[in-house]
Structure formats: structure tokens, C-alpha cells
C-alpha positions as CSV (number, residue, x, y, z in Angstrom):
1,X,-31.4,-34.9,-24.6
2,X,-28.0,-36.2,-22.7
3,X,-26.2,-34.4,-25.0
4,X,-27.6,-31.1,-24.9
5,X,-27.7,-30.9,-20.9
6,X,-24.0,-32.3,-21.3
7,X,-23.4,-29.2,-23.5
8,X,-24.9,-26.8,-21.3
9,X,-22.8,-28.0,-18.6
10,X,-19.8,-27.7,-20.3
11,X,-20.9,-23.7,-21.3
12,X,-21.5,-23.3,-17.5
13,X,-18.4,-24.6,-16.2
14,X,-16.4,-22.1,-19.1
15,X,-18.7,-19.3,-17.8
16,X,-17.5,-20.2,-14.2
17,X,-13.5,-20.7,-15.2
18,X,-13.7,-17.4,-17.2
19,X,-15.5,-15.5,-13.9
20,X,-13.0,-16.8,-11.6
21,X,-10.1,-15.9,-14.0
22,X,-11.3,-12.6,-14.5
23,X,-12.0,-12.0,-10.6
24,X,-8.2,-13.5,-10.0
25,X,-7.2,-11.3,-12.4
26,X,-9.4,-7.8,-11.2
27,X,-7.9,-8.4,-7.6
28,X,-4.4,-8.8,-9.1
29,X,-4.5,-5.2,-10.7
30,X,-6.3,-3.5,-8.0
31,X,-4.0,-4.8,-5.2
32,X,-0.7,-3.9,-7.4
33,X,-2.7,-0.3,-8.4
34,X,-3.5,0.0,-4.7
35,X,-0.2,-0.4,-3.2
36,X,-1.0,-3.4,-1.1
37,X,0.9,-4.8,1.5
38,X,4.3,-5.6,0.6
39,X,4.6,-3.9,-2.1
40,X,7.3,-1.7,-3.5
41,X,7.3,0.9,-6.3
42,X,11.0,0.9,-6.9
43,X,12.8,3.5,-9.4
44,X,16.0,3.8,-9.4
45,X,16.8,6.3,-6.8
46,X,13.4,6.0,-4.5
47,X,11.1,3.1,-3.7
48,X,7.6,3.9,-2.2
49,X,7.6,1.6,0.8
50,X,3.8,1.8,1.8
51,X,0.9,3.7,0.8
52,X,-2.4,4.3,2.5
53,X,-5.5,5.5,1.1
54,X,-7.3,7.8,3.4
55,X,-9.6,8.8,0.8
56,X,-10.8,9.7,-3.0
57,X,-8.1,10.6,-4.2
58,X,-6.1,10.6,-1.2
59,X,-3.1,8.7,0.2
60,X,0.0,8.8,2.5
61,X,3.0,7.7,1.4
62,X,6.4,6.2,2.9
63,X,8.8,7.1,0.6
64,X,12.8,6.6,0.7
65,X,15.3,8.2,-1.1
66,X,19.1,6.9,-0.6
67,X,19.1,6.6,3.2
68,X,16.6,9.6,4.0
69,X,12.8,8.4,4.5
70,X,10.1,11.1,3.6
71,X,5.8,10.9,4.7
72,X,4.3,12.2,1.8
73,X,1.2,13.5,1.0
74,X,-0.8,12.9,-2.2
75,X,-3.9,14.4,-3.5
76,X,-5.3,15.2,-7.0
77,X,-3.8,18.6,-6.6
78,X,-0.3,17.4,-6.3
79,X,2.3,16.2,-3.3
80,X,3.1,17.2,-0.2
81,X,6.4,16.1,2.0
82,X,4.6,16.3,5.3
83,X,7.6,15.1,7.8
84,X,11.5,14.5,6.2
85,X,12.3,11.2,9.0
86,X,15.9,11.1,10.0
87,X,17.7,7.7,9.5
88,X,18.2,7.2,12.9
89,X,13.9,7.4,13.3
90,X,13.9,4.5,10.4
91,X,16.5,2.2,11.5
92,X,14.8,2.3,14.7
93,X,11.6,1.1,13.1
94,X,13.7,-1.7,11.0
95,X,15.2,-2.6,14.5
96,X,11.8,-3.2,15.9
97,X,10.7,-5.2,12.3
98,X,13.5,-7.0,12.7
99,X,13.1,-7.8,16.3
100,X,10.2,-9.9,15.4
101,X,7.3,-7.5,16.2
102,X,3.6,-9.6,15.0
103,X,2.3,-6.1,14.1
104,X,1.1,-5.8,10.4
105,X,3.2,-3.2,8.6
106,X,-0.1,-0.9,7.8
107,X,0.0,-0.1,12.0
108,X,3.3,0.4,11.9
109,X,2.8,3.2,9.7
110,X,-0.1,4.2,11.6
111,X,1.7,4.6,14.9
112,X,4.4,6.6,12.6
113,X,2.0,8.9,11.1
114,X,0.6,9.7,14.4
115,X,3.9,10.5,16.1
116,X,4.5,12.8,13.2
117,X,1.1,14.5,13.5
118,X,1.5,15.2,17.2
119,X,4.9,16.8,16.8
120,X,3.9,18.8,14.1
121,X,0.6,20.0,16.3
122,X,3.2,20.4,19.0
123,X,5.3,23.0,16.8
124,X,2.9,24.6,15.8
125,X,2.7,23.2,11.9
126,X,-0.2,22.8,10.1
């Protein structure tokens, strides 16, 4: 009887380290698949910097390529450069990182996007 409740122990306790391994594991991929914060997609010639999901199927991207900085669009139809940012614009927003800001990186980009949005409205864009 010891022996038997001993074994079923044991099964639950490889049931748990296999669910917790494969939980580890799920958040792992969906946080790398995601863009989380943090982290880079880096090519050779351009690194997406951030990327927010704004829906199914739908995200904003910081991109940079060389020294230029580009707010992309994607969708399930394709990509769309939505503002081309000047380096000036971006090493003003490293200077303010660097200058110890506590602001996580995702509002950052939020205040960014907005800016961009209101100019465009501004001009006249769509």
C-alpha cells in the first residue's frame, strides 16, 4: 500500500515538472514570437527595435535601418511605412533613455506614435 501511494506521488510530481516545463517553455516562444520588451530582430542591415500589437493581425513597428528610424505598419495585407523619423528625432529619444528616464520603453513608443499621428492629422495625411 506505501508503495503504491509512493508511486503515485512520484507520477504526480513528473506530471507537475513536465507542466511547469512546458508552461516555461510556451511563455518563452510566445514572448520571443511576440516581440516582447527588449527584444531585437536583428538582420544584417535593420533591427526591429519594438513592436506593438494593436490587434489580430496587427502591429506597429520601430524599425531602423543604418542611422534612419522608420514606424511601420503591419497587417495581414502587407506593410506600411507610416512616418520615416529623422536621426535627430531618434537621438533625441536615446538622449532622454540615456538620461535615466523610469518610463518603460512600450510608452516611449506610445508618446512617439502619438506625436506622429498628430502631425500627420495636422498635414492633412491619412
Amino acid at each position: 500500500m506505501l508503495a503504491e501511494i509512493a508511486g503515485l506521488l512520484w507520477a504526480l510530481l513528473l506530471i507537475v515538472v513536465v507542466l511547469a516545463l512546458a508552461y516555461a517553455f510556451t511563455r518563452f516562444v510566445a514572448g520571443r514570437a511576440a516581440g516582447g520588451t527588449g527584444l531585437r530582430y536583428r538582420g544584417r542591415r535593420l533591427t526591429v527595435l519594438e513592436q506593438v500589437n494593436i490587434g489580430k493581425d496587427q502591429k506597429l513597428l520601430l524599425v531602423r535601418m543604418g542611422e534612419t528610424y522608420y514606424f511601420l505598419g503591419a497587417a495581414q495585407g502587407g506593410i506600411s511605412c507610416l512616418e520615416r523619423v529623422s536621426p535627430e528625432e531618434a537621438d533625441h529619444w536615446r538622449q532622454e533613455a540615456e538620461d535615466g528616464q523610469n518610463s518603460p520603453p512600450a510608452i516611449r513608443f506610445q508618446d512617439a506614435l502619438r506625436e506622429i499621428v498628430e502631425r500627420r492629422r495636422d498635414r492633412g495625411g491619412s
